[in-house]
NUNURO-823210 format. One record per residue (C-alpha): residue number from 1; residue in one letter; x, y, z. Coordinates in steps of 0.1 Angstrom, whole numbers, plus 5000, padded with zeros to 4 digits. Layout:
<recs>
+-----+-----+------+------+------+
!   n ! res !   xx !   yy !   zz !
+-----+-----+------+------+------+
! NUM !   A !    X !    Y !    Z !
...
+-----+-----+------+------+------+
</recs>
This chain:
<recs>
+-----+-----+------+------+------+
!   n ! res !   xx !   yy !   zz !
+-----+-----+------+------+------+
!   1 !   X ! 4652 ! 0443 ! 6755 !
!   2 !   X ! 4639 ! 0408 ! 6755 !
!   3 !   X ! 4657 ! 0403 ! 6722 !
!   4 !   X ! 4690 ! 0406 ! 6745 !
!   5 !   X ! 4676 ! 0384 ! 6773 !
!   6 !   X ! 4668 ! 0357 ! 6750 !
!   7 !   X ! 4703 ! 0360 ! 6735 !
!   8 !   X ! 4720 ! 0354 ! 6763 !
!   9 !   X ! 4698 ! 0327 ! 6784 !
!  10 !   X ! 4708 ! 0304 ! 6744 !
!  11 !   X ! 4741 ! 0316 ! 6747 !
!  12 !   X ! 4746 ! 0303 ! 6786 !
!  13 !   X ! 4724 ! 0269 ! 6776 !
!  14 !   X ! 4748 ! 0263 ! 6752 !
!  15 !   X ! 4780 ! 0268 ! 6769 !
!  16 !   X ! 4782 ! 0229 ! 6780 !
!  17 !   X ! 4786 ! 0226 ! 6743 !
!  18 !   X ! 4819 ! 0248 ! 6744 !
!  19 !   X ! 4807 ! 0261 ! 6706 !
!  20 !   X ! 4834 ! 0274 ! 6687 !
!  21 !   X ! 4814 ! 0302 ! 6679 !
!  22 !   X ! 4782 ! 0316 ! 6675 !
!  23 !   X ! 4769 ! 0339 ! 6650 !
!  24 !   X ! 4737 ! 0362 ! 6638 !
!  25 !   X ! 4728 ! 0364 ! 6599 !
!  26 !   X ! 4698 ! 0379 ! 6585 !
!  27 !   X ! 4681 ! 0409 ! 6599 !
!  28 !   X ! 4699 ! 0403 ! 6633 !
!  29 !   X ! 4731 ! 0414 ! 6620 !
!  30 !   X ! 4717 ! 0433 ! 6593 !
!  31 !   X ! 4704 ! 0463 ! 6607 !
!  32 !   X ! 4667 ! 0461 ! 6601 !
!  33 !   X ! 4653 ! 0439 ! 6630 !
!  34 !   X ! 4617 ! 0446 ! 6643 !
!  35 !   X ! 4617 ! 0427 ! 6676 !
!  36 !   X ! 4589 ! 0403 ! 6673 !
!  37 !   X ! 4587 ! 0407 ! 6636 !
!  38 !   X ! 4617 ! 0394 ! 6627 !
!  39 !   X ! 4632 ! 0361 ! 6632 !
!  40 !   X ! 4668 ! 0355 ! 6654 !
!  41 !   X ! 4687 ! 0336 ! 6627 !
!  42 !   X ! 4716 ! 0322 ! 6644 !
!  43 !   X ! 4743 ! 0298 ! 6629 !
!  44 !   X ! 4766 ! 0275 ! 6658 !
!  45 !   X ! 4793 ! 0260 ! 6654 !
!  46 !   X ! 4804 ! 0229 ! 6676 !
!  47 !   X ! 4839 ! 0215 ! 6678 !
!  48 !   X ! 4826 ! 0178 ! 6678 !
!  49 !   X ! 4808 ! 0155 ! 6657 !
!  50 !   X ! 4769 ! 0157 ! 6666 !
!  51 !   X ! 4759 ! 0124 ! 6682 !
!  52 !   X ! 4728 ! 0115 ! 6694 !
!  53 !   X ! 4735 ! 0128 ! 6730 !
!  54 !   X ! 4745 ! 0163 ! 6714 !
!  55 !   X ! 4705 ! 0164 ! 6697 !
!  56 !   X ! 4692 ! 0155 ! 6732 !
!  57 !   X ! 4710 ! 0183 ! 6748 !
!  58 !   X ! 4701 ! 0206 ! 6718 !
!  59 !   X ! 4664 ! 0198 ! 6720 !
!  60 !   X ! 4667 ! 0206 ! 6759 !
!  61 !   X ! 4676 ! 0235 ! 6755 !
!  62 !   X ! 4654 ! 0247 ! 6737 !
!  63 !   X ! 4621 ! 0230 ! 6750 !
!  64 !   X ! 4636 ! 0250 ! 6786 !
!  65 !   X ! 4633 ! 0281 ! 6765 !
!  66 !   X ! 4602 ! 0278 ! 6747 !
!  67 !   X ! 4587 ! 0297 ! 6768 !
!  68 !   X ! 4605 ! 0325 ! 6768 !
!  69 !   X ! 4590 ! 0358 ! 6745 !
!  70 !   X ! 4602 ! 0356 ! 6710 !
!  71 !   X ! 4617 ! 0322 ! 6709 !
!  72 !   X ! 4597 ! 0308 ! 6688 !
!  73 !   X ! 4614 ! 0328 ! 6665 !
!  74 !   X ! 4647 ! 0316 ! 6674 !
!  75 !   X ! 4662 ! 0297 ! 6648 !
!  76 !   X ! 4694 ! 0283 ! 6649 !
!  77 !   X ! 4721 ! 0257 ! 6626 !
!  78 !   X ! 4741 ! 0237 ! 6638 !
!  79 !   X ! 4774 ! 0233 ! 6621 !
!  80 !   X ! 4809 ! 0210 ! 6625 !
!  81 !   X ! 4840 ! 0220 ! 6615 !
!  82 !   X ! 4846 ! 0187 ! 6590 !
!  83 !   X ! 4809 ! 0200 ! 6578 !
!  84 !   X ! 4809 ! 0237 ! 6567 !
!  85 !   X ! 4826 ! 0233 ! 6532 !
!  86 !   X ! 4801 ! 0220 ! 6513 !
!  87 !   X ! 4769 ! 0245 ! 6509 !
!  88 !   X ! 4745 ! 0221 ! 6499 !
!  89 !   X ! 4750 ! 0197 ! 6527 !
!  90 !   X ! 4723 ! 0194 ! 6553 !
!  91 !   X ! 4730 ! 0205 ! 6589 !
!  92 !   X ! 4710 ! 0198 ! 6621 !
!  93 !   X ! 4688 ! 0229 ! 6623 !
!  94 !   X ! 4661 ! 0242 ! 6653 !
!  95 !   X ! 4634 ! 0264 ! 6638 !
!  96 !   X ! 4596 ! 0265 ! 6642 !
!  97 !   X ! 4598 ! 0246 ! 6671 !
!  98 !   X ! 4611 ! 0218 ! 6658 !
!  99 !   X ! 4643 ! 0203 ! 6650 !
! 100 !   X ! 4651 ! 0194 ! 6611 !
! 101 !   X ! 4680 ! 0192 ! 6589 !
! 102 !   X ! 4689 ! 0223 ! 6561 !
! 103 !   X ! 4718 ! 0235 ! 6545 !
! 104 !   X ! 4730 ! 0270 ! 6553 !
! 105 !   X ! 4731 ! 0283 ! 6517 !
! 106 !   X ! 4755 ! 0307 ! 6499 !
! 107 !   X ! 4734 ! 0334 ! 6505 !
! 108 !   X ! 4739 ! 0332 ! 6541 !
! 109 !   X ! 4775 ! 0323 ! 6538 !
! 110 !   X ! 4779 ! 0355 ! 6522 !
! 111 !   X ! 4760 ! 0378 ! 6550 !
! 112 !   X ! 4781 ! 0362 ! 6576 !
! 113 !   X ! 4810 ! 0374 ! 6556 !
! 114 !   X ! 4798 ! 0403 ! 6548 !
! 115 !   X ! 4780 ! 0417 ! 6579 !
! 116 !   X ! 4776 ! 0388 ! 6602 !
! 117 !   X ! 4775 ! 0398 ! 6643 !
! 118 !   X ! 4794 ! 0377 ! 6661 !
! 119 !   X ! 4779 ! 0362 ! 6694 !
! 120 !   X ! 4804 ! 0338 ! 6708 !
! 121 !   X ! 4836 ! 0332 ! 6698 !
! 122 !   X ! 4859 ! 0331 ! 6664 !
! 123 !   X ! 4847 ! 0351 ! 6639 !
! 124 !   X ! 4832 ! 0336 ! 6603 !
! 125 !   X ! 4866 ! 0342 ! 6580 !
! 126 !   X ! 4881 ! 0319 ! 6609 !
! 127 !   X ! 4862 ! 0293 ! 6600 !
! 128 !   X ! 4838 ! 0298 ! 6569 !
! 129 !   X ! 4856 ! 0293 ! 6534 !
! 130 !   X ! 4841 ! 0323 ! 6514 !
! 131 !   X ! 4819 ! 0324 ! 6487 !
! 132 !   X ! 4825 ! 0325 ! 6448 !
! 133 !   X ! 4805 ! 0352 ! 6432 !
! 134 !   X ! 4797 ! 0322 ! 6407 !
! 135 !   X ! 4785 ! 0300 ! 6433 !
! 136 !   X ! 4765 ! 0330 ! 6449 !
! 137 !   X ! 4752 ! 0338 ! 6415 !
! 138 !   X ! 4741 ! 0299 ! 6404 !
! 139 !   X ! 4723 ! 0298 ! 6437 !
! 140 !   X ! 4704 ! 0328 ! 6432 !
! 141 !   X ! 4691 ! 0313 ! 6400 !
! 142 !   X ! 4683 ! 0282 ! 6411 !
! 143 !   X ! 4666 ! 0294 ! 6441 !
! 144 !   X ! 4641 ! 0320 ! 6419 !
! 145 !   X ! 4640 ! 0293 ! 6389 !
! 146 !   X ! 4633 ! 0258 ! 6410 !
! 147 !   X ! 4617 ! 0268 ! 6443 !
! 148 !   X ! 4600 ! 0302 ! 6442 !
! 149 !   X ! 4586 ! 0298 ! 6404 !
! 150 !   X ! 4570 ! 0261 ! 6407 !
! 151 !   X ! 4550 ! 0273 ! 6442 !
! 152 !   X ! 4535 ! 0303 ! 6419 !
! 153 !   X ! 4513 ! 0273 ! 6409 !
! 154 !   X ! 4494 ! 0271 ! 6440 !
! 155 !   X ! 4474 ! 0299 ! 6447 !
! 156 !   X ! 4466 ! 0289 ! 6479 !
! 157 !   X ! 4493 ! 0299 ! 6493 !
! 158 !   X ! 4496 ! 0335 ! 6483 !
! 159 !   X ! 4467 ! 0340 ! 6508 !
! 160 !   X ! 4490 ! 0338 ! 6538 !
! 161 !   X ! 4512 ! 0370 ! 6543 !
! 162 !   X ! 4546 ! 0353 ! 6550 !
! 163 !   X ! 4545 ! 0337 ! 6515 !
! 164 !   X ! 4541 ! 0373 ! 6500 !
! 165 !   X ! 4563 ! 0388 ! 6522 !
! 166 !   X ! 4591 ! 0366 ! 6517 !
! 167 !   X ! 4582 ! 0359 ! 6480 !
! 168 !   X ! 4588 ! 0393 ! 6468 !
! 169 !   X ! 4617 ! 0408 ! 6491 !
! 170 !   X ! 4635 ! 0372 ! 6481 !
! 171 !   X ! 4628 ! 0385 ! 6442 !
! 172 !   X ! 4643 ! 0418 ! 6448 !
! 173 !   X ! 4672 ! 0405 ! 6468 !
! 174 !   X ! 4682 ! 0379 ! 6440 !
! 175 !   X ! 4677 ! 0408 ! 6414 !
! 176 !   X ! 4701 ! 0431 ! 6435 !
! 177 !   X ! 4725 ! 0403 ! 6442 !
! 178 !   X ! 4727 ! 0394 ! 6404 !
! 179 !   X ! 4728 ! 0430 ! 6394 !
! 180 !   X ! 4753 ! 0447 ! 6412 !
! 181 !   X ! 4764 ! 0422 ! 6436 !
! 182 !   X ! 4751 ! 0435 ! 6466 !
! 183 !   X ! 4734 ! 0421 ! 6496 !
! 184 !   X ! 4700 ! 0438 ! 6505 !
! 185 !   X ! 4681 ! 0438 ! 6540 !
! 186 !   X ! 4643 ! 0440 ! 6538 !
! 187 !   X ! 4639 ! 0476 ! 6541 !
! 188 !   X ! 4663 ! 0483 ! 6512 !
! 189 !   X ! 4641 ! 0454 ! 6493 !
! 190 !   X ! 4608 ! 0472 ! 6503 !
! 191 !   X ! 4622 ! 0504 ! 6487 !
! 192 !   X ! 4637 ! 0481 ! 6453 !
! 193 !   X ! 4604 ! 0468 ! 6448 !
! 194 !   X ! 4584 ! 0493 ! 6430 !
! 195 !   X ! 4618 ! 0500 ! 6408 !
! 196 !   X ! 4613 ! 0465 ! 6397 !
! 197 !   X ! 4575 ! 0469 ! 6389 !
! 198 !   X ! 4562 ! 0453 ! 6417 !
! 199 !   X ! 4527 ! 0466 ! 6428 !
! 200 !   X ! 4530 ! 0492 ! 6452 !
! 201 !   X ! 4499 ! 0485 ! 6470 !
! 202 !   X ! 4510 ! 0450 ! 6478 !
! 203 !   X ! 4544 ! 0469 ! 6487 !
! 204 !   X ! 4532 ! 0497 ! 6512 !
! 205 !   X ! 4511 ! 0470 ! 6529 !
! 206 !   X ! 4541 ! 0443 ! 6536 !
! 207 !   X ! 4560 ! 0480 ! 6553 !
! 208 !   X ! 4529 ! 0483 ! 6571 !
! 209 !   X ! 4531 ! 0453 ! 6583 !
! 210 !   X ! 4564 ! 0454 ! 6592 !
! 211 !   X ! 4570 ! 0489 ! 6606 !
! 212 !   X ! 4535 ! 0493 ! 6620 !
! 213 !   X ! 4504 ! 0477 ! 6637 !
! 214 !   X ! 4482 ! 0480 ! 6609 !
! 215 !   X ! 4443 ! 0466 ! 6613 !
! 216 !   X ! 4440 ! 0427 ! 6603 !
! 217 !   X ! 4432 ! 0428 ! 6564 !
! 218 !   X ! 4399 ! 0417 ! 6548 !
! 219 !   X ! 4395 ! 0384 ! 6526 !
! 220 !   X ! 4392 ! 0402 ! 6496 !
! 221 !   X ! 4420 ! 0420 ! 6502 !
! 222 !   X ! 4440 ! 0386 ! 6512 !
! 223 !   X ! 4429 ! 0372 ! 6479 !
! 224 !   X ! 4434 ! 0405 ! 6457 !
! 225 !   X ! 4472 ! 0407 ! 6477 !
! 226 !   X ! 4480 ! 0368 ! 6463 !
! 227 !   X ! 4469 ! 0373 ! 6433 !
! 228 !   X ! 4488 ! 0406 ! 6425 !
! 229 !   X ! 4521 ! 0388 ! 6437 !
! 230 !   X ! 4513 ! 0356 ! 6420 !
! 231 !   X ! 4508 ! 0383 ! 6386 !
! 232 !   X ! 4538 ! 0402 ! 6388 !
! 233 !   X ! 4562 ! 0376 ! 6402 !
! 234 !   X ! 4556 ! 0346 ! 6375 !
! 235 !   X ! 4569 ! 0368 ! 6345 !
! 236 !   X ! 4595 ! 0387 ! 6369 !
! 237 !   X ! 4612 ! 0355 ! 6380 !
! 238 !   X ! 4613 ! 0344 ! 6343 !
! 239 !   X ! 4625 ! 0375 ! 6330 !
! 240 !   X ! 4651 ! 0375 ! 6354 !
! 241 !   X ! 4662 ! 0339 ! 6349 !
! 242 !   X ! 4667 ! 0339 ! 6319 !
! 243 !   X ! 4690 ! 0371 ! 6320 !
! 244 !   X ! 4714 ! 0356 ! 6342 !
! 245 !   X ! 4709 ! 0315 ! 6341 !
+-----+-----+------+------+------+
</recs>
């Protein structure tokens, strides 16, 4: 599985590092990854302050593995012990081929509790204080309310697949999560969808996409996709803002 192979070339790169531990979040650990669908969302955790040499080993790495399959979707955060309390603090992060700073949000916090796969070392309740439904919750919120809601605007892009994707199995994640508490993967998201109202055409073809190899879809159909999620999702997120804000 190159999925495994990948895994463990990281994992032996980063053993100069002596991580305290290394972890998988998302679909991963989750039980619905589609190798080369899905991303490999990974969370590190050093036992040292990251200095200047410890981002030029980091980018070494992986610039020797960026040729590898899949690891471009490799995506990993970097994290300090005298760093992890605070869930809106940035964090030295390598995705899209690049490194960046982001914070690793309560959301993830929580699936690391909750599920998270442990690759290397101590496991998350070791080292991870846990997360307050209320915190959980108020992120949620602000997530749907201040970042998903104002990109509605621009209908440009709702033409590009990941924005749909993402769009609407983040909507029916947040719903689930403020609902009943509970952490969804994307399948179980796919299958909340149409509960919600979503349309099911738009639906069926993101689980085509996912599960599948469908043909590459028309322009009209790329514009008639955006504009359905654009439709439904503006009066969705509202609605379910102002339920739970």
């Amino acid at each position: 599985m190159q999925t495994d192979a990948l895994l463990d070339r990281f994992l032996s790169g980063l053993a100069s590092l002596d991580p305290l531990a290394v972890w998988a979040h998302g679909s991963l650990a989750g039980g619905d990854y589609q190798e080369g669908r899905s991303d490999l969302d990974l969370i590190a955790v050093l036992d040292r302050p990251i200095s200047a040499r410890t981002v030029w080993g980091l980018a070494t790495l992986h610039a020797r593995l960026r040729h590898e399959p899949l690891a471009a979707q490799l995506h990993c955060t970097y994290l300090t012990p005298d760093a992890v309390d605070d869930s809106r603090r940035s964090h030295l992060t390598w995705a899209h081929e690049m490194l960046f700073r982001r914070p690793v949000t309560p959301v993830t916090r929580r699936e690391l509790h909750t599920f998270g796969r442990v690759l290397h070392g101590k496991a998350p309740t070791g080292l991870l204080p846990p997360v307050l439904d209320l915190e959980l919750d108020e992120f949620v919120v602000r997530d749907q309310r201040d970042f998903w809601r104002p990109k509605l605007a621009k209908p440009e892009r709702w033409r590009q697949a990941p924005w749909v994707d993402v769009g609407l199995t983040t909507f029916a994640r947040a719903t689930a999560t403020l609902r009943d508490g509970r952490l969804l993967s994307k399948r179980e998201a796919l299958e909340l969808l149409p509960e919600l109202g979503a349309p099911v055409e738009v639906v069926e073809d993101i689980r085509r996409r996912r599960y599948e190899d469908p043909a590459p879809p028309t322009r009209e159909w790329t514009a008639r996709r955006g504009e359905l999620t654009r439709a439904y999702l503006g009066p969705a997120i509202d609605e379910l803002v102002a339920a739970y804000a």
